[in-house]
Each structure stands twice: as structure tokens, then as C-alpha cells.
PyMOL Python script that loads the backbone (N, CA, C, O; Angstrom):
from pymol import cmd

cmd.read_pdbstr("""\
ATOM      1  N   UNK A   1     -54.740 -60.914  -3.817  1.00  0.00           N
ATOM      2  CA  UNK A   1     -54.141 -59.640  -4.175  1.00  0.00           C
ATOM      3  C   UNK A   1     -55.138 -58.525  -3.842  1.00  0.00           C
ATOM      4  O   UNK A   1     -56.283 -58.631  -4.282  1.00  0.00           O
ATOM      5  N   UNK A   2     -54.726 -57.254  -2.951  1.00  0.00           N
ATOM      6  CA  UNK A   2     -55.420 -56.282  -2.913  1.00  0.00           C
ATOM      7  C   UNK A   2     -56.415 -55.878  -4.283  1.00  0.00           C
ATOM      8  O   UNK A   2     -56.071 -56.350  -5.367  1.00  0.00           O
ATOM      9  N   UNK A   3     -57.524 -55.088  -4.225  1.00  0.00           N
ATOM     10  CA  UNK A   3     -58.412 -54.639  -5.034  1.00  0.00           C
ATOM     11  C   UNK A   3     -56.944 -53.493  -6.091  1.00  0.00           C
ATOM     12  O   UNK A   3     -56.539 -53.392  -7.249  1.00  0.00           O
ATOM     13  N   UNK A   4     -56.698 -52.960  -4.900  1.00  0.00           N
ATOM     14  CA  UNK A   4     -55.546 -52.045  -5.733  1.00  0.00           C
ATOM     15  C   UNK A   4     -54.333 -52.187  -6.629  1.00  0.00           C
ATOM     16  O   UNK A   4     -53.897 -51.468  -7.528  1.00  0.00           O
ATOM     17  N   UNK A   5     -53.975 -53.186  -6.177  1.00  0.00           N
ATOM     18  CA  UNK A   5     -52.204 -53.937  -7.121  1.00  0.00           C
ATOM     19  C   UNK A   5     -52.854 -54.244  -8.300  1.00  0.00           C
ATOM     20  O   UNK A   5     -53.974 -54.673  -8.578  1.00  0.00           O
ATOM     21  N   UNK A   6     -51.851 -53.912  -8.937  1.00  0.00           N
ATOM     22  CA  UNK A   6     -51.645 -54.655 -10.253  1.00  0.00           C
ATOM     23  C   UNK A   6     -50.896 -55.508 -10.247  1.00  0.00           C
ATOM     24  O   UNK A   6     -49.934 -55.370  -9.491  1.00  0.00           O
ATOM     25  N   UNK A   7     -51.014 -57.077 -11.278  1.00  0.00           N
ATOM     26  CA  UNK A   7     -49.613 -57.475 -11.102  1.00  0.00           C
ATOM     27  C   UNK A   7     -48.446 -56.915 -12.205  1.00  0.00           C
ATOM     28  O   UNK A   7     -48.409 -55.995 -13.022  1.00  0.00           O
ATOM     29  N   UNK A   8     -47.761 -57.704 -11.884  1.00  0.00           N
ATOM     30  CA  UNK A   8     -46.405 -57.191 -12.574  1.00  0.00           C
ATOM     31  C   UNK A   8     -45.339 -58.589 -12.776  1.00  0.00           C
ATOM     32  O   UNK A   8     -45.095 -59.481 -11.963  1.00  0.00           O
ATOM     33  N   UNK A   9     -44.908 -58.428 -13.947  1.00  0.00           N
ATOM     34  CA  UNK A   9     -44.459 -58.988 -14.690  1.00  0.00           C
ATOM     35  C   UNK A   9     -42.573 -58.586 -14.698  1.00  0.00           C
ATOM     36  O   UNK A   9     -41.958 -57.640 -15.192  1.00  0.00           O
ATOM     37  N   UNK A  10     -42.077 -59.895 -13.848  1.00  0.00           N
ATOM     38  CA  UNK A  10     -40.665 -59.713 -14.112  1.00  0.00           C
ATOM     39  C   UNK A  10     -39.673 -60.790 -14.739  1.00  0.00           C
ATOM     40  O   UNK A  10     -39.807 -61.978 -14.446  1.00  0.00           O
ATOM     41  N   UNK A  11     -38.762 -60.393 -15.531  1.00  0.00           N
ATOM     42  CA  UNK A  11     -38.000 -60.845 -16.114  1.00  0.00           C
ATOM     43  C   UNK A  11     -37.430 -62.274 -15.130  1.00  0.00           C
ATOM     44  O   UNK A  11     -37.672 -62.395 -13.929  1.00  0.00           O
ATOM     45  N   UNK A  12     -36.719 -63.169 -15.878  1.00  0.00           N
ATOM     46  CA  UNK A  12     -36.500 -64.780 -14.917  1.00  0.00           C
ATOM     47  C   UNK A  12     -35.048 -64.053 -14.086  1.00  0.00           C
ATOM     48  O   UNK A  12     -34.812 -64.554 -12.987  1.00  0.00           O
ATOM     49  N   UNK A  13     -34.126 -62.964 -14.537  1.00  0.00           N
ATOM     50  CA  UNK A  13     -33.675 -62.638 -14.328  1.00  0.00           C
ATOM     51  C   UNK A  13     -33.322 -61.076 -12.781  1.00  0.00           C
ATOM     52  O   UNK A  13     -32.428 -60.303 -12.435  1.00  0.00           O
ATOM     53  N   UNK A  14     -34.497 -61.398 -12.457  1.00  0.00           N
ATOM     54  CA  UNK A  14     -35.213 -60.348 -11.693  1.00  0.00           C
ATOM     55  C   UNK A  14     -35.203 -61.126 -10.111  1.00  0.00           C
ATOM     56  O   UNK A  14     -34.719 -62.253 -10.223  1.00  0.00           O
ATOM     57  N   UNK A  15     -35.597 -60.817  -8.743  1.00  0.00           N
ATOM     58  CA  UNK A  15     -35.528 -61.384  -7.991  1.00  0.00           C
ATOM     59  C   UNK A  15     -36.739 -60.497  -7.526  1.00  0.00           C
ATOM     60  O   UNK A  15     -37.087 -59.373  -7.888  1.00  0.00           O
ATOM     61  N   UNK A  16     -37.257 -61.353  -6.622  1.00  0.00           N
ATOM     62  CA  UNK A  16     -38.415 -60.915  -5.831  1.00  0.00           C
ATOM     63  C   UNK A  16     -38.018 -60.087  -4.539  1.00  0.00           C
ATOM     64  O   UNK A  16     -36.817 -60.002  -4.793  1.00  0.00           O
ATOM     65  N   UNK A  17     -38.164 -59.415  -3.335  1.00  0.00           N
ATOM     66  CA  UNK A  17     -37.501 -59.199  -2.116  1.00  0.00           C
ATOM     67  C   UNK A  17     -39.163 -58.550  -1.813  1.00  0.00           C
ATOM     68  O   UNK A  17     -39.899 -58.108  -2.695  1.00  0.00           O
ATOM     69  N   UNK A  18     -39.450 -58.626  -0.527  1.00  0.00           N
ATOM     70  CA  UNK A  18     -39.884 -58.505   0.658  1.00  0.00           C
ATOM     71  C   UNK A  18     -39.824 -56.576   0.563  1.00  0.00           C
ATOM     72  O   UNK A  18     -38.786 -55.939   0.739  1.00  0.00           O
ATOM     73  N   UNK A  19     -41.015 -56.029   0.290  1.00  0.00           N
ATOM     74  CA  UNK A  19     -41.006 -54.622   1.328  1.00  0.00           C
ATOM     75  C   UNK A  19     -39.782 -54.249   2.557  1.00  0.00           C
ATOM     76  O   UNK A  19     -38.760 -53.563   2.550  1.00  0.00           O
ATOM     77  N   UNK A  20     -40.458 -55.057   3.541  1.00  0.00           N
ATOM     78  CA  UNK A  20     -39.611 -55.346   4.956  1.00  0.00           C
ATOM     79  C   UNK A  20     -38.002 -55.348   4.409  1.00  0.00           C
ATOM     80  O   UNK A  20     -37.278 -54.430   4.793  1.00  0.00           O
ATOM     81  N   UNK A  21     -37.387 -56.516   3.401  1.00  0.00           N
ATOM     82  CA  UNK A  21     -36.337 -56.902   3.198  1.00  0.00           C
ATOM     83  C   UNK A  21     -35.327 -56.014   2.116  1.00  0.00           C
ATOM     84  O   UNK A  21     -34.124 -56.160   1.900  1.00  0.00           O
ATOM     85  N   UNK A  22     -36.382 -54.961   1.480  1.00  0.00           N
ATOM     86  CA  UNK A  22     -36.070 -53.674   0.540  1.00  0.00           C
ATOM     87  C   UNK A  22     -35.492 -52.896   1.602  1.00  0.00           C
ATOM     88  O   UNK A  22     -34.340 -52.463   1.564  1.00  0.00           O
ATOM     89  N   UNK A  23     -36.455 -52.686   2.732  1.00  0.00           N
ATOM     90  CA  UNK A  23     -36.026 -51.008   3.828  1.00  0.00           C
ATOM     91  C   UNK A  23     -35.126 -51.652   4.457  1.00  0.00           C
ATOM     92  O   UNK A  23     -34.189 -50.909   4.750  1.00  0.00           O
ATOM     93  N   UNK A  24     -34.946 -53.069   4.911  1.00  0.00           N
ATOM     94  CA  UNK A  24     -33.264 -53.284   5.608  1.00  0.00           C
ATOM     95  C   UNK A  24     -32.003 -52.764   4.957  1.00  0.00           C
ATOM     96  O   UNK A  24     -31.121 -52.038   5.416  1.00  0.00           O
ATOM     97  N   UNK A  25     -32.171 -53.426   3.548  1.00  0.00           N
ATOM     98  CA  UNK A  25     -31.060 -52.930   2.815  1.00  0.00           C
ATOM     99  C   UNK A  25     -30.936 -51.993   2.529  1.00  0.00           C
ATOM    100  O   UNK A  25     -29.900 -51.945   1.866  1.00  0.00           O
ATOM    101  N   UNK A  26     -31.467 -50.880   2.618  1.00  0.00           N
ATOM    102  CA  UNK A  26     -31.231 -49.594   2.326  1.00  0.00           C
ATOM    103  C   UNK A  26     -31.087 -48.828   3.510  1.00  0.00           C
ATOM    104  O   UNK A  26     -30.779 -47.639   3.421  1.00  0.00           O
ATOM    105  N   UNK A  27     -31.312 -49.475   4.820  1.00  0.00           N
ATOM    106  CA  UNK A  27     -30.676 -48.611   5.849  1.00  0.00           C
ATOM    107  C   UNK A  27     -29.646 -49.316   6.106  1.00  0.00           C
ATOM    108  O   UNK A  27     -28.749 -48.675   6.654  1.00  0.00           O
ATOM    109  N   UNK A  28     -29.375 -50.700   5.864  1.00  0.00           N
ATOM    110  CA  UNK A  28     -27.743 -51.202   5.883  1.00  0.00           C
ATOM    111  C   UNK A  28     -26.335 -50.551   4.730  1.00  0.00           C
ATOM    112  O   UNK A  28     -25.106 -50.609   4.730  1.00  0.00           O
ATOM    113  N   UNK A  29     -27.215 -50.063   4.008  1.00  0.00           N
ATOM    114  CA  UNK A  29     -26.342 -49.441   2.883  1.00  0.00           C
ATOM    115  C   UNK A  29     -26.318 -48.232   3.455  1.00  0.00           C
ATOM    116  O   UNK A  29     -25.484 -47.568   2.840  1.00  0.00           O
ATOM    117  N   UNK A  30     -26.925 -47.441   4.535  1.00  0.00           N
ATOM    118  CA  UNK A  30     -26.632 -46.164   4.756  1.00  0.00           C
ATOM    119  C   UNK A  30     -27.651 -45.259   4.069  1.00  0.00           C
ATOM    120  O   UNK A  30     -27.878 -44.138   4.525  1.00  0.00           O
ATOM    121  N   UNK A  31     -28.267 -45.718   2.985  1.00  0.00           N
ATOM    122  CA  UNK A  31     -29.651 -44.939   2.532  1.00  0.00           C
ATOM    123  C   UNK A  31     -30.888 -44.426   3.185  1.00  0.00           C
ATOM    124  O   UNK A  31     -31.570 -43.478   2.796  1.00  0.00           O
ATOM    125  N   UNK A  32     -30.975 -44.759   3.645  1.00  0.00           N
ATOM    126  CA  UNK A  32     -32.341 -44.542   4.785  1.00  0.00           C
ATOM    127  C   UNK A  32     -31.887 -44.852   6.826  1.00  0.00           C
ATOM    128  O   UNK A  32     -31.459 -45.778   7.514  1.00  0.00           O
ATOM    129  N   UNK A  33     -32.199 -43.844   6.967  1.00  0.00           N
ATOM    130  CA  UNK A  33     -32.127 -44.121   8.305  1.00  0.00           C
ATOM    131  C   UNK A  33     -32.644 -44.954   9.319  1.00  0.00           C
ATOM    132  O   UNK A  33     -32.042 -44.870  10.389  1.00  0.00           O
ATOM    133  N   UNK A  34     -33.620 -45.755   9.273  1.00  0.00           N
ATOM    134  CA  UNK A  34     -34.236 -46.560   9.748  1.00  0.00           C
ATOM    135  C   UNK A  34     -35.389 -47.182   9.112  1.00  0.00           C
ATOM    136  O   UNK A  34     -36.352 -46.655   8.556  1.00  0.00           O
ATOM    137  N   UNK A  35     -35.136 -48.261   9.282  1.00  0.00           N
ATOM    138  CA  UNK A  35     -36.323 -49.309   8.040  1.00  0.00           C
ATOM    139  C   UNK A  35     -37.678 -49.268   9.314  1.00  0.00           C
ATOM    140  O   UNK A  35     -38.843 -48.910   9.140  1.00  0.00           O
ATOM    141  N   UNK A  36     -36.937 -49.833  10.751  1.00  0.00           N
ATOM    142  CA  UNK A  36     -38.012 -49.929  11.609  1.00  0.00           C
ATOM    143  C   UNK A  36     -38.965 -48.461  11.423  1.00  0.00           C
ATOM    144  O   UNK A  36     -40.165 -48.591  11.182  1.00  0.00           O
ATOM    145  N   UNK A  37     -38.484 -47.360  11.525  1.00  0.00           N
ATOM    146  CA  UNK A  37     -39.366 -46.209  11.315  1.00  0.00           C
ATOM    147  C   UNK A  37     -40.039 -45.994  10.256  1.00  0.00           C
ATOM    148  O   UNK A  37     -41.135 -45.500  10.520  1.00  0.00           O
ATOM    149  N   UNK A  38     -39.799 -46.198   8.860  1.00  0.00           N
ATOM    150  CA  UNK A  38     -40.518 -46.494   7.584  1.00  0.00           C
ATOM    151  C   UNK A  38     -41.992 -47.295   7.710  1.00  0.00           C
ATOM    152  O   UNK A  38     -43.120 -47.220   7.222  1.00  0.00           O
ATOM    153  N   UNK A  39     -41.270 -48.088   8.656  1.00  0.00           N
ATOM    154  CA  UNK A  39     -42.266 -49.458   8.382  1.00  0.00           C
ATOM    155  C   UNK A  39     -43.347 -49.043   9.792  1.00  0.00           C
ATOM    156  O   UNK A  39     -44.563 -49.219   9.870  1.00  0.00           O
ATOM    157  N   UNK A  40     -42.634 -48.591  10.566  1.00  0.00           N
ATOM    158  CA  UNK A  40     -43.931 -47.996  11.412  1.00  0.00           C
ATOM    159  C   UNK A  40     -44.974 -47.271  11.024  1.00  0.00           C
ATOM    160  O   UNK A  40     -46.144 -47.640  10.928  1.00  0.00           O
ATOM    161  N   UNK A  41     -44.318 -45.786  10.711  1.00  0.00           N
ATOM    162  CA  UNK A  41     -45.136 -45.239   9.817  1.00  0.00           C
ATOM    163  C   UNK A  41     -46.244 -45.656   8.689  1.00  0.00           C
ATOM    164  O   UNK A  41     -47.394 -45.226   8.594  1.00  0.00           O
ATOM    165  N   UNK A  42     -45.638 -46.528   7.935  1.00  0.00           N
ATOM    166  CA  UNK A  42     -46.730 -47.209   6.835  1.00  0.00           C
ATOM    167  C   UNK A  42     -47.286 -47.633   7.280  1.00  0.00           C
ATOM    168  O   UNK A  42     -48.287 -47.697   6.566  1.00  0.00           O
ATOM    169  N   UNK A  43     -47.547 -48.339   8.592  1.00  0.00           N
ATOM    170  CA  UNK A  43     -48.380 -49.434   9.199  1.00  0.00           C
ATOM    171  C   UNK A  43     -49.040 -48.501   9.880  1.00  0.00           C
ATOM    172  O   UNK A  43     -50.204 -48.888   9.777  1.00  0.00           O
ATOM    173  N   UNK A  44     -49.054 -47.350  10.619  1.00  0.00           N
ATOM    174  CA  UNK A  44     -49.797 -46.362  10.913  1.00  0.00           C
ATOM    175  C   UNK A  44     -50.833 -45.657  10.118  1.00  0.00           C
ATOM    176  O   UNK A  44     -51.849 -45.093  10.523  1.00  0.00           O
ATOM    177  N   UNK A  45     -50.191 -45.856   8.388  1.00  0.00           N
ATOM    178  CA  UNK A  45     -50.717 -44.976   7.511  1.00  0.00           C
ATOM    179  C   UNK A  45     -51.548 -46.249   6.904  1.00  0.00           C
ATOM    180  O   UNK A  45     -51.794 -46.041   5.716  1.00  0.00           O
ATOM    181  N   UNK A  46     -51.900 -47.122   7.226  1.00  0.00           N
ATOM    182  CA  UNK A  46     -52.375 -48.484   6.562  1.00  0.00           C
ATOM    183  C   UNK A  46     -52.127 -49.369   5.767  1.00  0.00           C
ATOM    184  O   UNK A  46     -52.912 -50.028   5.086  1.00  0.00           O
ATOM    185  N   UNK A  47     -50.517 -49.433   5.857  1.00  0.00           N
ATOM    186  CA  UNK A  47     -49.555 -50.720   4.423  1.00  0.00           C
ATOM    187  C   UNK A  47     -50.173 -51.364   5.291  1.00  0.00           C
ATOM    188  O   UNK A  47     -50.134 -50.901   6.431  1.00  0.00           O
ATOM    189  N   UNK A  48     -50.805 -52.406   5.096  1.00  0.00           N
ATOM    190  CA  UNK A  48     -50.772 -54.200   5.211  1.00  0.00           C
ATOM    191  C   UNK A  48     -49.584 -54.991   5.636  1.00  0.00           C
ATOM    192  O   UNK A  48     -49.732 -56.205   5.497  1.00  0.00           O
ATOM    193  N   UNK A  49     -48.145 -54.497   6.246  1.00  0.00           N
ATOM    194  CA  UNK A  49     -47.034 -55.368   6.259  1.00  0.00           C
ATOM    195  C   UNK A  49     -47.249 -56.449   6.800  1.00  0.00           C
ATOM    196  O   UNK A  49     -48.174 -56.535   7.608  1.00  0.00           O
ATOM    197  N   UNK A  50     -46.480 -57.508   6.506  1.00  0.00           N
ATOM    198  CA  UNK A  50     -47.269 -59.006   7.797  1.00  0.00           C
ATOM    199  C   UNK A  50     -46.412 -58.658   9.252  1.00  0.00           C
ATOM    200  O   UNK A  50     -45.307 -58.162   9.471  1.00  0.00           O
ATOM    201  N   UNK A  51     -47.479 -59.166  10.097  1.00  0.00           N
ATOM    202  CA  UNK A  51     -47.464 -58.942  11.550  1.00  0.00           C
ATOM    203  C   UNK A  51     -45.876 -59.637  12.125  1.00  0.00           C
ATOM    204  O   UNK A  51     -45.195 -59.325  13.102  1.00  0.00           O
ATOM    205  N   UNK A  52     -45.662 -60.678  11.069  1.00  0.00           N
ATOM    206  CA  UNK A  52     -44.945 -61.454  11.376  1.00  0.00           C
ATOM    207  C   UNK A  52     -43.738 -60.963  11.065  1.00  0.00           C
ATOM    208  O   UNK A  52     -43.625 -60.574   9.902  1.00  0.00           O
ATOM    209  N   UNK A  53     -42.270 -60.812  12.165  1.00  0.00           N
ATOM    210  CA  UNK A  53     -41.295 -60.107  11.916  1.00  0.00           C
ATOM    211  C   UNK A  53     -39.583 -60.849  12.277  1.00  0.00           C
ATOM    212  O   UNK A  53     -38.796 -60.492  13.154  1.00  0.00           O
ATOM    213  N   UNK A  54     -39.463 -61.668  11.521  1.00  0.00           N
ATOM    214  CA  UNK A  54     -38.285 -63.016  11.789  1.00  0.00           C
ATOM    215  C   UNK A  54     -38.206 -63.505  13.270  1.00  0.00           C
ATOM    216  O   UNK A  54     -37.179 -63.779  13.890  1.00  0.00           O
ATOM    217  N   UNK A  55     -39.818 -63.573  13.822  1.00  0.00           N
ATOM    218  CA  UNK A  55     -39.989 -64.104  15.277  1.00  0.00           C
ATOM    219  C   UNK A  55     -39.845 -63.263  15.847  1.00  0.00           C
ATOM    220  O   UNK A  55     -39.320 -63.529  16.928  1.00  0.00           O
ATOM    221  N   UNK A  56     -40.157 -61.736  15.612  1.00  0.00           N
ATOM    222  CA  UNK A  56     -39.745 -60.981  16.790  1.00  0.00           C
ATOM    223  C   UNK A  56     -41.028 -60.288  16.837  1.00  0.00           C
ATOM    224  O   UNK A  56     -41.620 -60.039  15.786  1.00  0.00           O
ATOM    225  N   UNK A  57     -41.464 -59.984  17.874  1.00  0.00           N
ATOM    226  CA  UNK A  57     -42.675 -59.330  18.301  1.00  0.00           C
ATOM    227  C   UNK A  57     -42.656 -57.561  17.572  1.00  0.00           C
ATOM    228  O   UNK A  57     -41.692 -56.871  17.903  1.00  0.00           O
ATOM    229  N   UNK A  58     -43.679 -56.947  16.656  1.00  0.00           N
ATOM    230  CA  UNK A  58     -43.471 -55.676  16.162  1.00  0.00           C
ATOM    231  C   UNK A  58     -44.394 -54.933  17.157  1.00  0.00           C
ATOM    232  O   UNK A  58     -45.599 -55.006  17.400  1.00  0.00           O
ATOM    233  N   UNK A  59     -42.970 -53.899  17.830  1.00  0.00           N
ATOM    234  CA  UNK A  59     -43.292 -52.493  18.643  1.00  0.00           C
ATOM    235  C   UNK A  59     -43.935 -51.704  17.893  1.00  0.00           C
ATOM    236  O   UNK A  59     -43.254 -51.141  17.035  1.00  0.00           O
ATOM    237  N   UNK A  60     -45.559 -51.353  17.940  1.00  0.00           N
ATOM    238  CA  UNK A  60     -45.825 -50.042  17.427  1.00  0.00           C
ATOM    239  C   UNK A  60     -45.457 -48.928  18.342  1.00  0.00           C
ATOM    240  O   UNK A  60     -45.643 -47.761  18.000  1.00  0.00           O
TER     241      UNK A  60
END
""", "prot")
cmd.dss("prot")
cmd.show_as("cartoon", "prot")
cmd.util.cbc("prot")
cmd.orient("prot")
């Protein structure tokens, strides 16, 4: 775990999801305009996302 996180404590009732798998659904719902651009950006700005992208090579 980063120096920075805290953990966190969720209910059995709670589900885990993926950063990556948060910004899909919210540009599949029409909320956000592009997850790929989110996620560029953060990775520009220094999120840690994994390199690894359902086998697909990530375009910076």
C-alpha cells in the first residue's frame, strides 16, 4: 500500500471495483465523457494505474 492510503473498511455488503472499472461506468452511463481521458491525465499527473489494460496496449 502506498505511504499515502489509508485503508478502509467496507461493509460485506459493499463491492470492490477497479479505478479503471469506476471511469468506464460512468462514461457508459453518460457521466463523464471519456474514462480513456481521465485516466490519461492522472497518469500524466502521477496515479499509479496498472500498465496493464484488458490486453490492450495503453496510448499515452
Amino acid at each position: 500500500m502506498p505511504p499515502h492510503a489509508k485503508p478502509v473498511l467496507l461493509p460485506q455488503s459493499c463491492r470492490k471495483v477497479s479505478t479503471r472499472a469506476f471511469l468506464i461506468f460512468l462514461e457508459e452511463k453518460g457521466w463523464l465523457d471519456s474514462a480513456a481521458a481521465v485516466e490519461r491525465r492522472a497518469i500524466l499527473a502521477g496515479r499509479a494505474f496498472a500498465m496493464k489494460r484488458f490486453g490492450i496496449a495503453l496510448d499515452l
